[in-house]
PyMOL Python script that loads the backbone (N, CA, C, O; Angstrom):
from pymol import cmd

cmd.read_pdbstr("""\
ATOM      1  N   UNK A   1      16.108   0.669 -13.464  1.00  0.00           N
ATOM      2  CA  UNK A   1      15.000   1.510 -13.021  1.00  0.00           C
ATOM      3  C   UNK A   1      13.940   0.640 -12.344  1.00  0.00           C
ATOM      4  O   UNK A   1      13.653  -0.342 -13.028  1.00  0.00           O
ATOM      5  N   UNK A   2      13.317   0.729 -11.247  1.00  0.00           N
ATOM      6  CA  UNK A   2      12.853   0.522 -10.216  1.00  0.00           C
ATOM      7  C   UNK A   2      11.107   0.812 -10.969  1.00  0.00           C
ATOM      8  O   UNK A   2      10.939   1.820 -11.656  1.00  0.00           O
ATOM      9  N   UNK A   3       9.823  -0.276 -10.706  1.00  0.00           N
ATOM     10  CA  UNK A   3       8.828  -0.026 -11.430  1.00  0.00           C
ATOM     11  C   UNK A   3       8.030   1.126 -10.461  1.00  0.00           C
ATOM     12  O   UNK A   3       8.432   1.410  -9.333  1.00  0.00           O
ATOM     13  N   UNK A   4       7.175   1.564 -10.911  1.00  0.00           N
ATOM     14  CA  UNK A   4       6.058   2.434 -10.020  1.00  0.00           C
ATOM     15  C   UNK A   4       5.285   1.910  -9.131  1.00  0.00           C
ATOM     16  O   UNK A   4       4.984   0.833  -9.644  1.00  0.00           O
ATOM     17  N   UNK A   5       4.918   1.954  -8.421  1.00  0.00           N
ATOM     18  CA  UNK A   5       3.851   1.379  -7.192  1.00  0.00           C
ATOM     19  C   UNK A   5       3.131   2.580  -6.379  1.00  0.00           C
ATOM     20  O   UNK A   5       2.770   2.871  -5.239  1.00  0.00           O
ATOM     21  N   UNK A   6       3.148   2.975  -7.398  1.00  0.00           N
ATOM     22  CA  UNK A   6       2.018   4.421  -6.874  1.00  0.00           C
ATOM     23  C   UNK A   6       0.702   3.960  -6.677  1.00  0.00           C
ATOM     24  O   UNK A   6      -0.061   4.577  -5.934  1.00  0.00           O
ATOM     25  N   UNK A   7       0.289   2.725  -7.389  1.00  0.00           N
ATOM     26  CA  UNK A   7      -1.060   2.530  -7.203  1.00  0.00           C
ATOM     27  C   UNK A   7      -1.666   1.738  -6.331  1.00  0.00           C
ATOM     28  O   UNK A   7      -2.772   1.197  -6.330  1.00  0.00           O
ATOM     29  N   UNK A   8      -0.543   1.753  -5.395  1.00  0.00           N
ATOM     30  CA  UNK A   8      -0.601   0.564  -4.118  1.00  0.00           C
ATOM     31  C   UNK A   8      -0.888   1.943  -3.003  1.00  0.00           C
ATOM     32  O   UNK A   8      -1.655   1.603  -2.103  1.00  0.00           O
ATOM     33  N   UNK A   9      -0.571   2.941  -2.931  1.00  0.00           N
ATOM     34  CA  UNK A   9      -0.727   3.718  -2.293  1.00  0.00           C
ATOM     35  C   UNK A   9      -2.122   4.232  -1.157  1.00  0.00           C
ATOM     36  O   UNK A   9      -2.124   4.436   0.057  1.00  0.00           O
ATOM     37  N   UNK A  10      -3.268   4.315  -2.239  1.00  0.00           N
ATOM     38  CA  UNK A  10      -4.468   4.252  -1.815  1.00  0.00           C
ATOM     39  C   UNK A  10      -5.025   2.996  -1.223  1.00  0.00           C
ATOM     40  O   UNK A  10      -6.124   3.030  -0.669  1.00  0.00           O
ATOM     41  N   UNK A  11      -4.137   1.572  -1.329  1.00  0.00           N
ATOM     42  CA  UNK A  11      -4.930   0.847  -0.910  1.00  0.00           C
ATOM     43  C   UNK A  11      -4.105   1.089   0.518  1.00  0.00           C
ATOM     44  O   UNK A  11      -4.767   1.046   1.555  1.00  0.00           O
ATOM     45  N   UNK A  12      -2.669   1.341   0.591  1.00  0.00           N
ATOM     46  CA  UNK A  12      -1.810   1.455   2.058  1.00  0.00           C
ATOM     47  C   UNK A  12      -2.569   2.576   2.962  1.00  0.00           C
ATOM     48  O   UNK A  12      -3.060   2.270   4.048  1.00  0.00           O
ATOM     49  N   UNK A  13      -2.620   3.690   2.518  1.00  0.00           N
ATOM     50  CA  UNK A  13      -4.001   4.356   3.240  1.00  0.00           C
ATOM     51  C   UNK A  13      -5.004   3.842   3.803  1.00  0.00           C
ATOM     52  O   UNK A  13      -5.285   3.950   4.997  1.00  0.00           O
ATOM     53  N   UNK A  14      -5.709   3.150   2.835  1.00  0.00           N
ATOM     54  CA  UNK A  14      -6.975   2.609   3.279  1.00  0.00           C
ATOM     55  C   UNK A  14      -6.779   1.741   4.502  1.00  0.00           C
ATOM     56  O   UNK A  14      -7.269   2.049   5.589  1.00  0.00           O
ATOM     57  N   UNK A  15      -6.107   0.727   4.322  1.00  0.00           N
ATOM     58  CA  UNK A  15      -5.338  -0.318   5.449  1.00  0.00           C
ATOM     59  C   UNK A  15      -4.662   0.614   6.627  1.00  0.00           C
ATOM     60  O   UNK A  15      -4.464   0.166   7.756  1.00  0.00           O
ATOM     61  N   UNK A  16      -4.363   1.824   6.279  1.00  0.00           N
ATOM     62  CA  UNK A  16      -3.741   2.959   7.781  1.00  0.00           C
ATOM     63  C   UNK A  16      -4.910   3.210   8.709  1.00  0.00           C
ATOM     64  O   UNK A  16      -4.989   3.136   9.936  1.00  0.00           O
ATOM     65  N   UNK A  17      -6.183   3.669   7.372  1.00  0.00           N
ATOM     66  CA  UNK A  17      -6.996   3.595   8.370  1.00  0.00           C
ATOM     67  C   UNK A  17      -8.002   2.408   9.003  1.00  0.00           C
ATOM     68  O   UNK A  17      -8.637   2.547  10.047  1.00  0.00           O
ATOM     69  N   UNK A  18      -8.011   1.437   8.313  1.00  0.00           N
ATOM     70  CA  UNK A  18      -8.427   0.265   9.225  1.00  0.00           C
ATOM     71  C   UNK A  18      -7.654  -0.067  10.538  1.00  0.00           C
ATOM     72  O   UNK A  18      -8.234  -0.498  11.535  1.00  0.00           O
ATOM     73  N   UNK A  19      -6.051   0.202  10.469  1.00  0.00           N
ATOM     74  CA  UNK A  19      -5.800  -0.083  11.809  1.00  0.00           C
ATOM     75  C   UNK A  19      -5.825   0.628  12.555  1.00  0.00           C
ATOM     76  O   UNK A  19      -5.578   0.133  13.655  1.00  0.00           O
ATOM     77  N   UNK A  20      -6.108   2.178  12.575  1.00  0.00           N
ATOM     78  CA  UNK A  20      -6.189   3.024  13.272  1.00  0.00           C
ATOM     79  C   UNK A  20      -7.838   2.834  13.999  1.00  0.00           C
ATOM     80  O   UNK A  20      -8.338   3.276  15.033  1.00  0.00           O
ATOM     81  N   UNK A  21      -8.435   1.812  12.710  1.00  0.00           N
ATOM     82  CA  UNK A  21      -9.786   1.930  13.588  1.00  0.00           C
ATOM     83  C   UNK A  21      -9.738   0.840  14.543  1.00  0.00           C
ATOM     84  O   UNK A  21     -10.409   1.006  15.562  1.00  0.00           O
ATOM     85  N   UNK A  22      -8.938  -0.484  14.403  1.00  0.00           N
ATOM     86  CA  UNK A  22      -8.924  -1.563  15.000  1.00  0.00           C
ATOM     87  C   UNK A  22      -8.101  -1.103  16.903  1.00  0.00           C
ATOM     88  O   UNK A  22      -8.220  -1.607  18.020  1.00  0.00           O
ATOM     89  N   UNK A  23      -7.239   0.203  16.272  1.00  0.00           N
ATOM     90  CA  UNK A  23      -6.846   0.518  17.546  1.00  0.00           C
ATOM     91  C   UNK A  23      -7.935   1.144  18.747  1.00  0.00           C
ATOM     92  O   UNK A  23      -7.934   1.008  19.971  1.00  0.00           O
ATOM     93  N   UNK A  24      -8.634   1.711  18.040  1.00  0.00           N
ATOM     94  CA  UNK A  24      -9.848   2.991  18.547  1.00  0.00           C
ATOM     95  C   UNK A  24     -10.870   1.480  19.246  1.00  0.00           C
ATOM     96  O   UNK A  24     -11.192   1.514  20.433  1.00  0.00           O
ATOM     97  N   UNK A  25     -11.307   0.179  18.300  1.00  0.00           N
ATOM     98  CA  UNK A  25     -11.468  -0.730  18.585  1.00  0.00           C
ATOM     99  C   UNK A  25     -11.222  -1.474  19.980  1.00  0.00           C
ATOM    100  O   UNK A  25     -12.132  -1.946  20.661  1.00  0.00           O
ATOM    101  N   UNK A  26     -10.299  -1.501  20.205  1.00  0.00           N
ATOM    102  CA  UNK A  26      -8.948  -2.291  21.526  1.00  0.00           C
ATOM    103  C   UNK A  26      -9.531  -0.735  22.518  1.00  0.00           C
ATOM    104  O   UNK A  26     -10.084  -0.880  23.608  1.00  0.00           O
ATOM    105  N   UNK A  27      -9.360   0.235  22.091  1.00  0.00           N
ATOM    106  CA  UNK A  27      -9.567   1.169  23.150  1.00  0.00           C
ATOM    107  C   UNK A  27     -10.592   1.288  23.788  1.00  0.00           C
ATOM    108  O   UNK A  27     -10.523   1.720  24.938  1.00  0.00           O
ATOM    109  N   UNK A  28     -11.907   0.913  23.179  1.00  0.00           N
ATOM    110  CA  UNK A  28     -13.046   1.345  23.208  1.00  0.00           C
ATOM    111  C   UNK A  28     -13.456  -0.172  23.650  1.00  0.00           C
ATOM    112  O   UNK A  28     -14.680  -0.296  23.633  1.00  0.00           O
ATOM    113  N   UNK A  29     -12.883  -1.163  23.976  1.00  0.00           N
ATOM    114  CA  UNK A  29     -13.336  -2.831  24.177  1.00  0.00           C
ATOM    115  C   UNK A  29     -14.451  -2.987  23.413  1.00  0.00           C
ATOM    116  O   UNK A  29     -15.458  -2.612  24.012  1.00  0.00           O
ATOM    117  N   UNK A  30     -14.596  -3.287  22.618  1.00  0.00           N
ATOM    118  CA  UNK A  30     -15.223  -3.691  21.129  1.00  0.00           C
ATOM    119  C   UNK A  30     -15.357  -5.219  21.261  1.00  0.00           C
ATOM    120  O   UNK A  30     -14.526  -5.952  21.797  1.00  0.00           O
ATOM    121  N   UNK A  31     -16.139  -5.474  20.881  1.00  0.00           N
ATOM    122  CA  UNK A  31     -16.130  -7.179  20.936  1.00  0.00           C
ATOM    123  C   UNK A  31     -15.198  -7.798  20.502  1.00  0.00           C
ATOM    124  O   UNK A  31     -15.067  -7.287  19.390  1.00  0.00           O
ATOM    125  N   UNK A  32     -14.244  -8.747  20.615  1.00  0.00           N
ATOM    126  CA  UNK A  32     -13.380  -9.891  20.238  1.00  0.00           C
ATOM    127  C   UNK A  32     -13.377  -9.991  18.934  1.00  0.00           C
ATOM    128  O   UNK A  32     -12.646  -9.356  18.174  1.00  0.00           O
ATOM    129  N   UNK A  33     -14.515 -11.108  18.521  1.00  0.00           N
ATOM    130  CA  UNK A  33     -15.087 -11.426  17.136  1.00  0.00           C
ATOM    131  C   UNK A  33     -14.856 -10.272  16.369  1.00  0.00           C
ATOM    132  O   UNK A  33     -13.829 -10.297  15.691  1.00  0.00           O
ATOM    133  N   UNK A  34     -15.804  -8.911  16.289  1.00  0.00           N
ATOM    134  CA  UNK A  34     -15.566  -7.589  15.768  1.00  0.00           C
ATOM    135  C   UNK A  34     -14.246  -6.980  15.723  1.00  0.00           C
ATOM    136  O   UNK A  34     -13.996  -6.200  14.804  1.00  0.00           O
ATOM    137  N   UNK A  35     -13.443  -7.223  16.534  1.00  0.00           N
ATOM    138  CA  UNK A  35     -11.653  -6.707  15.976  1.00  0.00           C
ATOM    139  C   UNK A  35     -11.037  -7.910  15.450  1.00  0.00           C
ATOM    140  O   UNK A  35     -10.054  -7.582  14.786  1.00  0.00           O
ATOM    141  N   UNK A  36     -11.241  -9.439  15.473  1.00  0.00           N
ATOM    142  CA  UNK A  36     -10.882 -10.222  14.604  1.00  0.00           C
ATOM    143  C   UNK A  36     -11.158 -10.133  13.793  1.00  0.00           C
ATOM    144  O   UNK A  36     -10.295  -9.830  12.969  1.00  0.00           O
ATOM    145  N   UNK A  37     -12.078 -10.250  13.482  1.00  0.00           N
ATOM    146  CA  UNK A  37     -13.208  -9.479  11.323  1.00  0.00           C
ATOM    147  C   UNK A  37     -12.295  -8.713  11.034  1.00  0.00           C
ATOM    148  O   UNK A  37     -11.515  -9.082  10.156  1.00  0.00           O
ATOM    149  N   UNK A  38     -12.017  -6.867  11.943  1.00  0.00           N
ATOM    150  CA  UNK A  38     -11.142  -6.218  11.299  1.00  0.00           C
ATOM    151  C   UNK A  38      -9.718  -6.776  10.950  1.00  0.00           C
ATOM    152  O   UNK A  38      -9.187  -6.537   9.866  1.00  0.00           O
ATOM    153  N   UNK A  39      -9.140  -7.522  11.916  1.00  0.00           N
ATOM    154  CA  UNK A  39      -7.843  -7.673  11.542  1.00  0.00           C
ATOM    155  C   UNK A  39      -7.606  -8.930  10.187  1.00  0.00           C
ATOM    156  O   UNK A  39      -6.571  -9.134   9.553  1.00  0.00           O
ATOM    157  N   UNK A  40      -8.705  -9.499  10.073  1.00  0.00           N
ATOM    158  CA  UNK A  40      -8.760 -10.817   8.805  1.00  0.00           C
ATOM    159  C   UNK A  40      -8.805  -9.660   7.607  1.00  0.00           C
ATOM    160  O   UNK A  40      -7.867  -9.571   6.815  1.00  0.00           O
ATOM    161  N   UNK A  41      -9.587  -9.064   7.557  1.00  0.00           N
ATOM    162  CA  UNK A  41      -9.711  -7.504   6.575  1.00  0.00           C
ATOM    163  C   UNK A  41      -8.592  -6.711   6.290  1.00  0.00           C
ATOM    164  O   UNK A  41      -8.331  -6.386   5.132  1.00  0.00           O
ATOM    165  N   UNK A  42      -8.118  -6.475   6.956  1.00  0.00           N
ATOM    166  CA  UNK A  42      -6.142  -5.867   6.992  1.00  0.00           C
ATOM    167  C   UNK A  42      -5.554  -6.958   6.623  1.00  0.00           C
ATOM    168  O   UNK A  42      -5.243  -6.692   5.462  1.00  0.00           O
ATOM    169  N   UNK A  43      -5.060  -8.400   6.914  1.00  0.00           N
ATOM    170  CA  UNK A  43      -4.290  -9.031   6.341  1.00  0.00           C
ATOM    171  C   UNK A  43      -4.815  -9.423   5.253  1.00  0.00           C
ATOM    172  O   UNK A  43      -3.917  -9.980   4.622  1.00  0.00           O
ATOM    173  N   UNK A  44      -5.791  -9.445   4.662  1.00  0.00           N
ATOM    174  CA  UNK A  44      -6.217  -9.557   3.188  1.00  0.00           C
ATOM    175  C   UNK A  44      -5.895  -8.075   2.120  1.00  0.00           C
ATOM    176  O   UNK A  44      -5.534  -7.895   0.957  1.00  0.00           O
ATOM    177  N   UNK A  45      -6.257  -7.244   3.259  1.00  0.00           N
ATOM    178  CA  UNK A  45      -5.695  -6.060   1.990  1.00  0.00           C
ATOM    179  C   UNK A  45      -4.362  -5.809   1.989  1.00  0.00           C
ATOM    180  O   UNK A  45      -3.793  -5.094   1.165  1.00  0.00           O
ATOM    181  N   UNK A  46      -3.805  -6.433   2.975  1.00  0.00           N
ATOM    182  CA  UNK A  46      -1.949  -6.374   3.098  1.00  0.00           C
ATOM    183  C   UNK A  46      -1.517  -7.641   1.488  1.00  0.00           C
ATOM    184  O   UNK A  46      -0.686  -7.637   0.580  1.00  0.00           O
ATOM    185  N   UNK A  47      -2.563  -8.470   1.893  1.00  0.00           N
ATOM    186  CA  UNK A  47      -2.070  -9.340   0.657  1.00  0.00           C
ATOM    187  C   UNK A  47      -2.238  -9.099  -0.286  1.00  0.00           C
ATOM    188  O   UNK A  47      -1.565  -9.684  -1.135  1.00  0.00           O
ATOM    189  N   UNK A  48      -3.101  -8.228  -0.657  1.00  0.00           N
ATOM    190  CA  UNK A  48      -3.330  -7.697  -2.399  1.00  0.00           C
ATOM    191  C   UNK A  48      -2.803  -6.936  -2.449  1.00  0.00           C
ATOM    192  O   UNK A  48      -2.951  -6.698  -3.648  1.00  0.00           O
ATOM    193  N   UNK A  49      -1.839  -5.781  -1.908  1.00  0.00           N
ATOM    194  CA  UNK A  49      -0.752  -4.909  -1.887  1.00  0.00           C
ATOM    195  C   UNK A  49       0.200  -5.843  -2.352  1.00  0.00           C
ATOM    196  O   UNK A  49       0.641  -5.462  -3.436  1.00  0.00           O
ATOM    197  N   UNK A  50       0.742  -7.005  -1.944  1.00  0.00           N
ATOM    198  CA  UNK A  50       1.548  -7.654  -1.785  1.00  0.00           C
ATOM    199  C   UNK A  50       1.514  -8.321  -3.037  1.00  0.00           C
ATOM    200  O   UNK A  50       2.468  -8.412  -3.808  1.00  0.00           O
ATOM    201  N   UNK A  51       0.318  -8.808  -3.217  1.00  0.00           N
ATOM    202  CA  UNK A  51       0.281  -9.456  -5.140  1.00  0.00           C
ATOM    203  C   UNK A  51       0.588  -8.722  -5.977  1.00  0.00           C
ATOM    204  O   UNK A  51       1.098  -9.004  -7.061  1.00  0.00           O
ATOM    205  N   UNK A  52       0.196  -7.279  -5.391  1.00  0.00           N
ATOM    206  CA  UNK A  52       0.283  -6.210  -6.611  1.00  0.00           C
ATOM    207  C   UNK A  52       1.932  -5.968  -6.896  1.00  0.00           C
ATOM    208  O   UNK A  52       2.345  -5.870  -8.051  1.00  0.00           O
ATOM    209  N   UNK A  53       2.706  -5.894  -5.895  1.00  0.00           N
ATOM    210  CA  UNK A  53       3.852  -5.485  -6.446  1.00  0.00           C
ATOM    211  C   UNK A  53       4.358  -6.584  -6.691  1.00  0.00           C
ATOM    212  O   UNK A  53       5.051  -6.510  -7.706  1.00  0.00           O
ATOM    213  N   UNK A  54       4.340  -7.840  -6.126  1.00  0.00           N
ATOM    214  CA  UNK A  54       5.011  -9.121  -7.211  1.00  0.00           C
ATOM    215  C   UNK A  54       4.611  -9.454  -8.321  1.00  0.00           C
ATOM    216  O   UNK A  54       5.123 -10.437  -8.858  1.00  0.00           O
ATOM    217  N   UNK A  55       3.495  -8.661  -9.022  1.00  0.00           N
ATOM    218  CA  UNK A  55       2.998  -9.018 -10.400  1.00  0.00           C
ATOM    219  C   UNK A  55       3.620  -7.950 -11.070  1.00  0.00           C
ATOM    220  O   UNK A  55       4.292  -8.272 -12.049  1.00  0.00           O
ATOM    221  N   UNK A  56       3.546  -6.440 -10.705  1.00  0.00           N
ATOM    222  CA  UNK A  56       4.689  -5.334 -10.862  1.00  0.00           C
ATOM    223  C   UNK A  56       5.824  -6.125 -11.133  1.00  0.00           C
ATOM    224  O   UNK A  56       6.294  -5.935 -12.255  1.00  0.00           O
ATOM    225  N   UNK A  57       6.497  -7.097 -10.310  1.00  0.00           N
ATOM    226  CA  UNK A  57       8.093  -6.986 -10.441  1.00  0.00           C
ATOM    227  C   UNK A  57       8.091  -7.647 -11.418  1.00  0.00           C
ATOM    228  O   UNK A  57       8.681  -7.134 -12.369  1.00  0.00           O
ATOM    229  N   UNK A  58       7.185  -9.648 -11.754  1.00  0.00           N
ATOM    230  CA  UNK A  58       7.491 -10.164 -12.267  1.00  0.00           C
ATOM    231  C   UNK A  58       7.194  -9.181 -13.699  1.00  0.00           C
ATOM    232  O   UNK A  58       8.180  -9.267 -14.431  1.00  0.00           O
ATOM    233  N   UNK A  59       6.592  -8.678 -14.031  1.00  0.00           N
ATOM    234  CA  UNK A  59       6.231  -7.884 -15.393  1.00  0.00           C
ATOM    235  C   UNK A  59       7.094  -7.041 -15.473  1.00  0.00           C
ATOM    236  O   UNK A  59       7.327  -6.743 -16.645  1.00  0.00           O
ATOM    237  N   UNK A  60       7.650  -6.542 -14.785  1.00  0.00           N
ATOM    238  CA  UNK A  60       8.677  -5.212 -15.143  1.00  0.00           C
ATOM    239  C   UNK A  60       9.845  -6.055 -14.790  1.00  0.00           C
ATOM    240  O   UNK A  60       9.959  -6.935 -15.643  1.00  0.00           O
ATOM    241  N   UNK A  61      10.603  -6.124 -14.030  1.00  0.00           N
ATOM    242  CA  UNK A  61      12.042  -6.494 -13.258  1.00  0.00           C
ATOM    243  C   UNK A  61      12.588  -7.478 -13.819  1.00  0.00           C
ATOM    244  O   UNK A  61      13.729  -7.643 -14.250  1.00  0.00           O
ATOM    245  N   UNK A  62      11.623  -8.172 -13.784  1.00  0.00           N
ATOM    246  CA  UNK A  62      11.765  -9.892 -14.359  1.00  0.00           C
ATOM    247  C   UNK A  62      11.623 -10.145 -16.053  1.00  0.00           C
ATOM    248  O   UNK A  62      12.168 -10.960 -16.797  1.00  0.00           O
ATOM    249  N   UNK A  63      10.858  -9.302 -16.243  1.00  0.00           N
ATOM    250  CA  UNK A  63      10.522  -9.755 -17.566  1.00  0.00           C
ATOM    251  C   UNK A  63      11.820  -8.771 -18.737  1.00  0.00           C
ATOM    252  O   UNK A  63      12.221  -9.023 -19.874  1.00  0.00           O
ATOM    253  N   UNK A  64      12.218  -7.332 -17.511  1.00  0.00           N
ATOM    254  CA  UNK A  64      13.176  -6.711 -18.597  1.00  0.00           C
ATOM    255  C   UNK A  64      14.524  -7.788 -18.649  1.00  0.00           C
ATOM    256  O   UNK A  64      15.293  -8.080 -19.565  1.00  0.00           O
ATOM    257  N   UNK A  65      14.424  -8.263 -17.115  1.00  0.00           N
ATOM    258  CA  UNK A  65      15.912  -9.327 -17.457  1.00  0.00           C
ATOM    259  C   UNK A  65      15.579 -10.420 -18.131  1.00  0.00           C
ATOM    260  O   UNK A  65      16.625 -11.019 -18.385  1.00  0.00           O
ATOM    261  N   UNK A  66      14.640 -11.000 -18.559  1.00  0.00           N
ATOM    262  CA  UNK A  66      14.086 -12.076 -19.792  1.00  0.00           C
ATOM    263  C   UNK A  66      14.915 -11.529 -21.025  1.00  0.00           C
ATOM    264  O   UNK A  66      15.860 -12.041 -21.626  1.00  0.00           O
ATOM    265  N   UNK A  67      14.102 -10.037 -21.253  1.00  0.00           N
ATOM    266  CA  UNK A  67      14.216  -9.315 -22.652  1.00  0.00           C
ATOM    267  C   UNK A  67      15.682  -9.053 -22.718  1.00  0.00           C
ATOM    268  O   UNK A  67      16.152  -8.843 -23.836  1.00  0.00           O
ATOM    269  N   UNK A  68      16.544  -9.034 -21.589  1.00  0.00           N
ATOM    270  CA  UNK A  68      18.082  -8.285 -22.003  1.00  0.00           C
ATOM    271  C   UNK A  68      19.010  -9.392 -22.323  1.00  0.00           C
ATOM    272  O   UNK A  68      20.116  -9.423 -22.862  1.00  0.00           O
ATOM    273  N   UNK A  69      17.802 -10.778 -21.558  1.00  0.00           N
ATOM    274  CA  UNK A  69      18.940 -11.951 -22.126  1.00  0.00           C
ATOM    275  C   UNK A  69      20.368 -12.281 -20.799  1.00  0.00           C
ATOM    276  O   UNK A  69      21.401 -12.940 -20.917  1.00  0.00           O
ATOM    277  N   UNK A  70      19.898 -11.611 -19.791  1.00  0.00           N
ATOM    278  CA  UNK A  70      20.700 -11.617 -18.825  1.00  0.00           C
ATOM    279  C   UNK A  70      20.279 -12.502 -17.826  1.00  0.00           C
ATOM    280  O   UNK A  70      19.933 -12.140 -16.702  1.00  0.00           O
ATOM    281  N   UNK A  71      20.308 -13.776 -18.263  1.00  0.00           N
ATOM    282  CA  UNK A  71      20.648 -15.143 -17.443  1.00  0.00           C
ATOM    283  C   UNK A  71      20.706 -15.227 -16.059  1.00  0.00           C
ATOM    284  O   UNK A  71      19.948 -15.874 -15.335  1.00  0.00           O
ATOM    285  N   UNK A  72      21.625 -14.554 -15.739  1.00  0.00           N
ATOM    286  CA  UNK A  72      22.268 -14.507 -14.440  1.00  0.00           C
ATOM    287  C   UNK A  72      21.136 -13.623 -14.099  1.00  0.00           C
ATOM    288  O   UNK A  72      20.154 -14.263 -13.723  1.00  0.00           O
ATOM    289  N   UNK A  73      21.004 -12.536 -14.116  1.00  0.00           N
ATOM    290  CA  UNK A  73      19.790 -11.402 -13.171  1.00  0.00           C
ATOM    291  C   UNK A  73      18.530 -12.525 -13.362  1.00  0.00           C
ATOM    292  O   UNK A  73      17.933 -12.759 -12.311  1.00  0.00           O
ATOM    293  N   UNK A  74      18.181 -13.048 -14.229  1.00  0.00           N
ATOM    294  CA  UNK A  74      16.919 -13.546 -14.265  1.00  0.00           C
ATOM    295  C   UNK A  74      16.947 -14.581 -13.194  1.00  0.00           C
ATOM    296  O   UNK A  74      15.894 -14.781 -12.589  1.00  0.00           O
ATOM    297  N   UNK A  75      18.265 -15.432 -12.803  1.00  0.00           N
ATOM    298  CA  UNK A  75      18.098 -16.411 -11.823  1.00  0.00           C
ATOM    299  C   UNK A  75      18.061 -15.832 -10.434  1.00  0.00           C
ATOM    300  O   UNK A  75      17.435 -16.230  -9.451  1.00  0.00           O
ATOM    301  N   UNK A  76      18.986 -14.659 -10.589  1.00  0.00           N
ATOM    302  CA  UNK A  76      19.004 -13.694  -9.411  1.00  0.00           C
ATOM    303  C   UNK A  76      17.708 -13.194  -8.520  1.00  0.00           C
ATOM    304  O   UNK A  76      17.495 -13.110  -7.310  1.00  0.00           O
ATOM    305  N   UNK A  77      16.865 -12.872  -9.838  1.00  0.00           N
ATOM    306  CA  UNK A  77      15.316 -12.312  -9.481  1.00  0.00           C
ATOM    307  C   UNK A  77      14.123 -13.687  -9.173  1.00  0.00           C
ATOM    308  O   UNK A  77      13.076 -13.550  -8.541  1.00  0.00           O
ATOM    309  N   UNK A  78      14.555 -14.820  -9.724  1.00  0.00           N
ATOM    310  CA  UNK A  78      13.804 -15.746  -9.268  1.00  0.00           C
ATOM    311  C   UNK A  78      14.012 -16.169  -7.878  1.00  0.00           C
ATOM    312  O   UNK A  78      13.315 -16.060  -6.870  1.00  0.00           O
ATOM    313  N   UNK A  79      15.256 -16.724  -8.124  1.00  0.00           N
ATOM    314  CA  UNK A  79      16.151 -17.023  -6.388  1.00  0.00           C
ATOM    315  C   UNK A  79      15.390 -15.716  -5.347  1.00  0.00           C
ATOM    316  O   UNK A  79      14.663 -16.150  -4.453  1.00  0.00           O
ATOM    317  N   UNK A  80      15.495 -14.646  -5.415  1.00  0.00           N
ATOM    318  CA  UNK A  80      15.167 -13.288  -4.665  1.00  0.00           C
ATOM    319  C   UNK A  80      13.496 -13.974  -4.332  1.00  0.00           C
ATOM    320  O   UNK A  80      13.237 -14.378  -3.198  1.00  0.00           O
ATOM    321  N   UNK A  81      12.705 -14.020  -5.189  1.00  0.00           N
ATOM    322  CA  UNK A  81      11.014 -13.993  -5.111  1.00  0.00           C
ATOM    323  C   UNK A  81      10.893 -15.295  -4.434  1.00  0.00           C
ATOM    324  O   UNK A  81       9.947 -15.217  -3.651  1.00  0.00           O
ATOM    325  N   UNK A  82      11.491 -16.566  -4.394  1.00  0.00           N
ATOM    326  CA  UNK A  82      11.101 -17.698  -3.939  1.00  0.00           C
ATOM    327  C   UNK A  82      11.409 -17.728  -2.517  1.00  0.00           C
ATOM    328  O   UNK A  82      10.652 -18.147  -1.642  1.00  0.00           O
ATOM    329  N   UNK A  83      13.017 -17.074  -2.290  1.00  0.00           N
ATOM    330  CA  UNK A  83      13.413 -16.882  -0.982  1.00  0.00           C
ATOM    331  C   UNK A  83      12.355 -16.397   0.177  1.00  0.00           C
ATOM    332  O   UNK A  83      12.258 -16.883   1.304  1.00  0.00           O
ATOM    333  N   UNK A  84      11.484 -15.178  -0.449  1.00  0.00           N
ATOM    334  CA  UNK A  84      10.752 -14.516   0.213  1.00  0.00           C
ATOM    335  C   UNK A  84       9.587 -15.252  -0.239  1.00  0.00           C
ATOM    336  O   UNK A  84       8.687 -14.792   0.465  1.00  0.00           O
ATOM    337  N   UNK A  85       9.173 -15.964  -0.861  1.00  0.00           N
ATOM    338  CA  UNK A  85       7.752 -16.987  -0.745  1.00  0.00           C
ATOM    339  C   UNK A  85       7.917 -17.810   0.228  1.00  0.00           C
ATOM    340  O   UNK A  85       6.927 -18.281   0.787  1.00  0.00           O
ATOM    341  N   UNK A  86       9.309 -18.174   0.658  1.00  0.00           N
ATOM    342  CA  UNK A  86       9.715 -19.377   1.500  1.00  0.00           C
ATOM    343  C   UNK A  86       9.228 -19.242   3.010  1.00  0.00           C
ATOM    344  O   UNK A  86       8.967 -19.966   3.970  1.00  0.00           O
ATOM    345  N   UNK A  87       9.263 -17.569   2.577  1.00  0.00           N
ATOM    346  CA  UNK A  87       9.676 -16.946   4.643  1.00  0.00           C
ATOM    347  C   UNK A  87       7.986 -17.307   4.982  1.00  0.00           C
ATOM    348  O   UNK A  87       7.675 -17.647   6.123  1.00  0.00           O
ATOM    349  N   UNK A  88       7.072 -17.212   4.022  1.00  0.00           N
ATOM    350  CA  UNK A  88       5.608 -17.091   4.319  1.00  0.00           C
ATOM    351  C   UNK A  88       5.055 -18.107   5.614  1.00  0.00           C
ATOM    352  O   UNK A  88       5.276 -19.275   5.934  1.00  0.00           O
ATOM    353  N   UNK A  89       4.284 -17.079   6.119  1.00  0.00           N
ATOM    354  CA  UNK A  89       3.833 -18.087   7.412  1.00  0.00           C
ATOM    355  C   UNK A  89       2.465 -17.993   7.316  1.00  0.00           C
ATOM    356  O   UNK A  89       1.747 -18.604   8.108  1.00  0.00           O
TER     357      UNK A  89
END
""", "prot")
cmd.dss("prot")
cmd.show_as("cartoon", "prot")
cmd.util.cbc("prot")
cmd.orient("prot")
């Protein structure tokens, strides 16, 4: 079973509408500086979305394959999370 991330939801909204404003932004030629601010603001709330469900997994995903004693999934789920720490740019 797959954990909940319902509570990431409102922040993915919130971030829909920052870029919808950053677009209105670009449309409207907005100062430089002023759509860089916005876009440093979106990739920060992209990243706390992003903490949120790797603290989700490691607590749920990770920690039920701790509790089941299943070795193998637990290396599986580490190998999985580092792979994708690796890709980070």
């Amino acid at each position: 079973m797959h954990p909940n991330h319902e509570s990431q939801l409102n922040r993915l909204n919130r971030i829909e509408g920052q870029v919808k404003g950053i677009k209105k932004m670009i449309t409207d030629q907005r100062y430089c500086v002023d759509i860089l601010t916005q876009l440093k603001a979106v990739k920060a709330a992209i990243h706390k979305v992003e903490q949120g469900i790797l603290k989700t997994h490691i607590q749920g995903c990770l920690k039920n394959a701790v509790s089941a004693g299943d070795s193998l999934s637990v290396q599986e789920k580490i190998d999985e999370v580092m792979a994708l720490l690796e890709k980070r740019i």
